[in-house]
N, C-alpha and C positions, 0 to 999 in steps of 0.2 A: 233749694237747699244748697248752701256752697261746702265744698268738703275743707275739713280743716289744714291748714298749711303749716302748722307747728304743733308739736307733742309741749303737754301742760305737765304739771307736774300735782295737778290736785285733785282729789279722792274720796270719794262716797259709797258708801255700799251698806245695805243694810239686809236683814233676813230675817223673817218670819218663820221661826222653830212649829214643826207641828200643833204642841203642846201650850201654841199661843206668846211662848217670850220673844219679846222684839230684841233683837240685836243691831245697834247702830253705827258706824264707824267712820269718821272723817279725816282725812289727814291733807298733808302740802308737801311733797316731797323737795327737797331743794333746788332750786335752778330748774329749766327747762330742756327740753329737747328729749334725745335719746336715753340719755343717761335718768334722770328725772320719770320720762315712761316705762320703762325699764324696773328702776322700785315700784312704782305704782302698780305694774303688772304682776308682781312680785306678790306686794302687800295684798293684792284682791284675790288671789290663790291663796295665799296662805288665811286668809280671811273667811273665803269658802269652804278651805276645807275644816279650822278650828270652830265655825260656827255651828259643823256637823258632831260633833265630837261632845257624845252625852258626859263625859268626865274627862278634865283636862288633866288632873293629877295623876291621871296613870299614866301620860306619855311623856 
């Protein structure tokens, strides 16, 4: 396995709610490197934790 030598800037993540709903999520953030890893690192926190959140209207 070779370790990667540039941060991408593209995105997946999906989660399986208890109660069976699949939630899916793809994105490209623009441009590469740091700045590009950086969203994406971003997006996938915020992704994990809004996927937990039995009602989004209250927050």
């Amino acid at each position: 396995m070779k370790t990667a030598t540039e941060v991408g800037g593209d995105y997946y993540d999906f989660d399986l709610a208890p109660e069976g709903t699949l939630t899916v999520a793809i994105g490209d953030a623009t441009g590469h490197g740091i700045p590009a890893g950086t969203i994406v690192t971003a997006t996938k926190s915020l992704f994990n934790i809004l996927s937990r959140e039995p009602d989004l209207e209250t927050m």
